[in-house]
C-alpha positions in Angstrom: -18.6 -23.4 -2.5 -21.0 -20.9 -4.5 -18.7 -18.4 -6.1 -20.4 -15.2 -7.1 -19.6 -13.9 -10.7 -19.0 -11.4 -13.2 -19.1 -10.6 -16.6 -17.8 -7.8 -19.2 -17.2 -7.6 -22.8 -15.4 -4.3 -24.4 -14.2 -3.7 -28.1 -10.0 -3.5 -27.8 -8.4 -2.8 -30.7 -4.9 -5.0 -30.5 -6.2 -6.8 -27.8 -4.0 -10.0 -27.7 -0.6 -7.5 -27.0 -2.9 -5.6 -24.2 -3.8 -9.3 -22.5 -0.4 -10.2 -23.0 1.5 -7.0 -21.3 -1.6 -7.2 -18.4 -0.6 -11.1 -18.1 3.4 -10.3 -17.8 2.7 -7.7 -15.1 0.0 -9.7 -13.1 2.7 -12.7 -13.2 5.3 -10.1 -11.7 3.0 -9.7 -8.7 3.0 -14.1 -8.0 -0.2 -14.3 -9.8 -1.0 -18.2 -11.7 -1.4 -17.6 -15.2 -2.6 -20.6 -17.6 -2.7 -20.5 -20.9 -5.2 -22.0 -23.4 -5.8 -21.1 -27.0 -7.5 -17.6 -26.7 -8.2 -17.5 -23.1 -5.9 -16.2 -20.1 -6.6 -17.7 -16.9 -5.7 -15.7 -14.1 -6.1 -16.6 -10.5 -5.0 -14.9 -7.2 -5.1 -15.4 -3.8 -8.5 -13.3 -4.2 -10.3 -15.1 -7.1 -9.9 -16.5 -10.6 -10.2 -13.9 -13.3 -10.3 -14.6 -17.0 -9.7 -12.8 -20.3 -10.7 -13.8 -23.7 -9.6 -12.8 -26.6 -12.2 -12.4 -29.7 -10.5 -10.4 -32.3 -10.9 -6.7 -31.8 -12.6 -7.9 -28.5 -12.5 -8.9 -24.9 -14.6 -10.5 -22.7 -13.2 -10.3 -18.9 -14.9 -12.9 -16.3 -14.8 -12.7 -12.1 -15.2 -15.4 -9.5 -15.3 -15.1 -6.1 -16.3 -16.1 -3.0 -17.5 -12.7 -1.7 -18.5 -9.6 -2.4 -15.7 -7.6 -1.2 -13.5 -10.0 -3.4 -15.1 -9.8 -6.1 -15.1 -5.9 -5.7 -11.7 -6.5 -5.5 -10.7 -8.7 -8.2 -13.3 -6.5 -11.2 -11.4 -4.0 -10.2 -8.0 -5.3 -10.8 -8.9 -6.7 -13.9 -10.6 -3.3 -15.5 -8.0 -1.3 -14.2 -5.2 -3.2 -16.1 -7.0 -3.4 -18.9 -7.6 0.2 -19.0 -4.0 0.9 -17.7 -2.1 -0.9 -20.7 -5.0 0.0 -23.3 -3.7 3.9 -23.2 -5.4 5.8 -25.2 -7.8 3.1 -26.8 -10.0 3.7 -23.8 -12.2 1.0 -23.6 -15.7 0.6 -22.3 -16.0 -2.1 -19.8 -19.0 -2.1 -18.2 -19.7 -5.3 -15.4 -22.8 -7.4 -15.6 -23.4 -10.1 -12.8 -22.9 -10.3 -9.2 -21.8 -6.8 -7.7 -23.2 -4.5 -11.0 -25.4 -3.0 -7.7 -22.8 -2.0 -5.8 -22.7 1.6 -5.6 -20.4 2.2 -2.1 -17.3 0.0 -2.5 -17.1 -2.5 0.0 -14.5 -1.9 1.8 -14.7 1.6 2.3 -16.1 2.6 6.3 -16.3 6.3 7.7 -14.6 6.7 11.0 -14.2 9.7 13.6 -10.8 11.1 15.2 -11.6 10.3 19.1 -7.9 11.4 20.0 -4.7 13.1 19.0 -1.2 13.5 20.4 2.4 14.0 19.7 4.4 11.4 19.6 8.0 13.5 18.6 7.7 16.7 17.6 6.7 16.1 13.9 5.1 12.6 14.2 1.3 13.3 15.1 -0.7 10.2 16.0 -4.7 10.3 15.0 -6.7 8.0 16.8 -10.1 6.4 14.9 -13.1 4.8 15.9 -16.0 3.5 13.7 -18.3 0.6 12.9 -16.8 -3.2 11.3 -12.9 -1.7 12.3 -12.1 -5.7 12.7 -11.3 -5.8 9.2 -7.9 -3.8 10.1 -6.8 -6.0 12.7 -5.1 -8.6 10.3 -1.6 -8.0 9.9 -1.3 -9.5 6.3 -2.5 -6.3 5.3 -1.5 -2.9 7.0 -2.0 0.4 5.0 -5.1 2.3 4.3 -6.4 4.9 1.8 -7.7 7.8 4.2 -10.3 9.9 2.4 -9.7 13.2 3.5 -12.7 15.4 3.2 -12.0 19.1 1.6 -11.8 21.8 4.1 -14.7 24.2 3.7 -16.6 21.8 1.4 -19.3 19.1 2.2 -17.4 16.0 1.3 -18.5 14.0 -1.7 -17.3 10.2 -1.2 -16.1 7.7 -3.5 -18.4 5.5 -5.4 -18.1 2.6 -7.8 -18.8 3.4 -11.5 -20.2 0.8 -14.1 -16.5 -0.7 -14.7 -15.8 -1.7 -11.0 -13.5 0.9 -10.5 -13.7 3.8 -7.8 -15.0 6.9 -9.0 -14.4 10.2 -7.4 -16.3 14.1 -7.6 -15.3 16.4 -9.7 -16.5 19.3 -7.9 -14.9 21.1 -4.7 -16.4 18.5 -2.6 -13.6 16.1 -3.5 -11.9 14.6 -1.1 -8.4 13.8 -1.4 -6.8 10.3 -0.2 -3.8 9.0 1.2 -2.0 6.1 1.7 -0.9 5.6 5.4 0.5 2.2 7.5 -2.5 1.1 10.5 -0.2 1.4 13.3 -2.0 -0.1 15.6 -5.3 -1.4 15.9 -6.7 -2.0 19.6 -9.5 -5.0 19.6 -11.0 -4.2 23.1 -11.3 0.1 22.3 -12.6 -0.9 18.8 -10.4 1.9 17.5 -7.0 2.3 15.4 -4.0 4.4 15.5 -2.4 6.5 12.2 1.0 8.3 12.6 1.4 11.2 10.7 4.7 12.6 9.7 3.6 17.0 10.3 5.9 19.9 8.2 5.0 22.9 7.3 5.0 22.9 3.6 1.8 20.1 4.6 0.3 18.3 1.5 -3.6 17.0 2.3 -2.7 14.3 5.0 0.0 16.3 7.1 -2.4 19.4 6.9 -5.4 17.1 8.0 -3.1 15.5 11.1 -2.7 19.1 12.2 -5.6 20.1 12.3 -7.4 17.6 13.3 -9.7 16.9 16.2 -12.3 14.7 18.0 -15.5 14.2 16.2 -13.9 15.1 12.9 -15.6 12.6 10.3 -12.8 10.5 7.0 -13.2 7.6 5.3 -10.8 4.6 5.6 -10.5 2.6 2.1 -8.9 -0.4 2.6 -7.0 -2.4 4.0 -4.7 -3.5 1.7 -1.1 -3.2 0.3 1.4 -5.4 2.1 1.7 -6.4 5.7 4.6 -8.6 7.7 7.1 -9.9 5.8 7.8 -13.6 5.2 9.5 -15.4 7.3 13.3 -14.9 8.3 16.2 -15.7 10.5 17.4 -12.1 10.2 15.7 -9.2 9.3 16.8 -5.9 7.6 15.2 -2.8 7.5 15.6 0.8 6.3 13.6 3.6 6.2 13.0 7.1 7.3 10.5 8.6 9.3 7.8 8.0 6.3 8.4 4.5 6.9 8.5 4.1 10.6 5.1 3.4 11.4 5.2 0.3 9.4 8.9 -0.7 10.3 7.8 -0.7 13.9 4.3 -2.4 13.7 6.3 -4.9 11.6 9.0 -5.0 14.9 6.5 -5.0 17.1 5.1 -8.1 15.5 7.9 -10.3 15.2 8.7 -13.3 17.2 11.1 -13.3 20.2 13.6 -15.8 18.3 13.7 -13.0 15.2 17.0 -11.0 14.9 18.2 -8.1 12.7 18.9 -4.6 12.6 16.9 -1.8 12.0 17.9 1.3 10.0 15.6 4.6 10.8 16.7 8.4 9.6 14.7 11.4 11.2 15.8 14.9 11.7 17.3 14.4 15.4 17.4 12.6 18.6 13.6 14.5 19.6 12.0 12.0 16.4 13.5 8.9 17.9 10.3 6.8 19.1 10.1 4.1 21.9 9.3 0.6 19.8 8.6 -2.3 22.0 9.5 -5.5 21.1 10.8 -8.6 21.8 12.7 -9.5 18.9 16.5 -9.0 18.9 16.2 -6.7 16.6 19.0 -3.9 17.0 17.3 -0.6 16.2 19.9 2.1 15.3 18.6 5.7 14.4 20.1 7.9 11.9 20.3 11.6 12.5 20.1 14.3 9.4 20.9 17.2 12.0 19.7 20.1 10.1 20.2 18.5 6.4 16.9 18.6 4.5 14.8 15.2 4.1 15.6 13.1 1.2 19.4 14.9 0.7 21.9 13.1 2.4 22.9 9.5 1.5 22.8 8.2 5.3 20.8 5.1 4.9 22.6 3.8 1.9 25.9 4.4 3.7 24.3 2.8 6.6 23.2 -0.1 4.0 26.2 -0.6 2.6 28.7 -0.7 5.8 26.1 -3.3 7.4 27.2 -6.9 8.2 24.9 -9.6 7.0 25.1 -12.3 8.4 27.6 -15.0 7.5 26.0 -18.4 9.3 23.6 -19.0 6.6 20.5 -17.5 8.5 18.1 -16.6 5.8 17.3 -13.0 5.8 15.2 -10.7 4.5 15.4 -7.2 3.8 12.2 -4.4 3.8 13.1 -1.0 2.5 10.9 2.0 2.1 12.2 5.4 1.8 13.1 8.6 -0.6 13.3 7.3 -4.3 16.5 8.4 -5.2 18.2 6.5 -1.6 15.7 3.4 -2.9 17.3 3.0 -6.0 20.6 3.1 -4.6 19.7 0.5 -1.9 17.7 -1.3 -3.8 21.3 -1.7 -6.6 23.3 -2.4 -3.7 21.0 -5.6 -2.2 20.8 -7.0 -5.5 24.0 -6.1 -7.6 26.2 -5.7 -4.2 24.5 -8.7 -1.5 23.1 -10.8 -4.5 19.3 -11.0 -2.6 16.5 -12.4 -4.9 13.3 -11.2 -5.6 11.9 -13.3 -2.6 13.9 -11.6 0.1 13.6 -8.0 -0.4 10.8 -6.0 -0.4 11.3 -2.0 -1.7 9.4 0.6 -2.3 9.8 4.6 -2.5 7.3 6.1 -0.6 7.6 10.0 -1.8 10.2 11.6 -4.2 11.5 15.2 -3.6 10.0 17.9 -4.9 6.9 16.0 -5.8 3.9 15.6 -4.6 2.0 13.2 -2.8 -0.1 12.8 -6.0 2.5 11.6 -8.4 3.7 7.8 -8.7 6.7 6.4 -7.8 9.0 3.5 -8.5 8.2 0.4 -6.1 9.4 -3.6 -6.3 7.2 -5.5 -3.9 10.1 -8.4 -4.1 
């Protein structure tokens, strides 16, 4: 196989602690790192990356079978580089296969074709657009929606000399989102978003409101996380941010598959129909009146739920608020002893923040 490849060389003051934090963290997300003299050999399911060390230097190398890997992979390298530099800042500029690219490859432009209430604050934004097939995989179900800026010509992403995604800085900005493919329909050529609506709407709730057919956003992606490995019995938690993926993950497992399922809304008008044929026991958690992200129902939930005692392996998939994810999160390790390979949790907003700041995750 022909692998296509990159180069880069930047001046890094202390490099050797910066490879070495970059190589801890990439080995935390089940990348093979391999070790010899000055050089870091990183490989991923995506490509083989590797960073040498040259005294107050760094030379980063790519390889890949394709473009959109390699897109991929330069980016992940620069981005930690750049990430656990700080303020050192360095200049990493790509030469090789992909120094051309000037659209990133995996980003299409799509058109809302429908929209429809599913409850009364879960909208659902139907898409349609050229290449869609690479959503249909379920190893990978989330997206970054481009959201053009309203009264403004949208000026989209593009990739700058160090592989990573650069945005305007005018008003034509768009903003971007991270939101679960909830379904993705082969024969239509189209895909489903649901979209959690309130009136205190950052960019993607106010988009889902007022969108309608013909409106044009860009899809970046896919990426971040799909079905979980395999289990006897499942458990998951989450509240209504989390419910599009919790039931395309349901909706995906086999009929032999058991577990329970752990979902808060406001009230009975946000529970949602999710077919499956999984035993999967699917118990909804109202807040009645109580504001999102202050009451301590799904840990309660969590904590007074029987796991299962016949050695069944299980796995559990939490994404919620990040002050009930920490406590969950405590409880499956501390509490249920699960390891890092059978839990997956991540907070998905944090209150009184918004959508733009980061939050704690654990991907296992």
């Amino acid at each position: 196989m022909t692998l296509l490849i990159a180069e880069a060389r930047t001046q890094l003051p202390d490099a050797v602690s910066v490879v070495r934090d970059v190589c801890e963290h990439f080995l935390e997300h089940d990348a093979r790192i391999a070790v010899d003299g000055d050089t870091h050999t990183v490989t991923f399911d995506f490509g083989v990356g590797t960073l040498q060390v040259q005294s107050d230097a760094l030379t980063l190398r790519a390889a890949a079978k394709d473009i959109n890997e390699l897109y991929f992979l330069r980016l992940v390298l620069a981005g930690h580089i750049k990430e656990f530099a700080g303020e050192a800042e360095p200049e990493i500029v790509w030469s090789g296969a992909g120094s051309d690219l000037v659209t990133p490859p995996n980003f299409r432009l799509v058109r809302v074709t429908a929209v429809r209430d599913v409850t009364p604050h879960m909208r659902r934004v139907t898409f349609s657009g050229g290449d869609l097939a690479r959503y249909a995989g379920d190893d990978n179900i989330h997206v970054g929606l481009v959201i053009p800026p309203e009264g403004h010509d949208p000026v989209w992403p593009t990739v700058g000399k160090d592989g990573l995604i650069q945005w305007h800085a005018g008003p034509g900005r768009p903003a971007m989102r991270r939101y679960t493919i909830r379904r993705y329909d082969a024969a239509a050529g189209t895909l489903d978003i649901d979209f959690v609506v309130h009136e205190d709407a950052g960019p993607g709730s106010a988009f889902a409101l007022r969108a309608k057919p013909g409106d044009m956003v860009g899809l970046l992606g896919p990426g971040g996380g799909g079905m979980p490995p395999r289990a006897d019995w499942y458990l998951f938690v989450g509240d209504e941010t989390a419910l599009p993926a919790i039931a395309r993950i349901i909706e995906t497992l086999p009929p032999q598959a058991r577990g329970i399922a752990l979902i808060e809304v406001a009230d009975d008008a946000e529970e949602q129909r999710i077919e499956t044929t999984a035993g999967i026991d699917i118990r909804w958690l109202h807040r009645n009146g109580a504001e999102a992200g202050a009451t301590t129902l799904l840990a309660d939930a969590v904590r007074e739920t029987a796991f299962p005692d016949d050695g069944a392996s299980v796995f559990a998939w939490i994404a919620c608020e990040l002050d009930g994810f920490k406590a969950i999160r405590a409880h499956l390790r501390k509490e249920r002893g699960l390891k890092k390979t059978e839990h997956f949790a991540v907070a998905y907003w944090r209150k009184g923040k918004t959508d733009d700041d980061k939050f704690d995750r654990d991907d296992g």
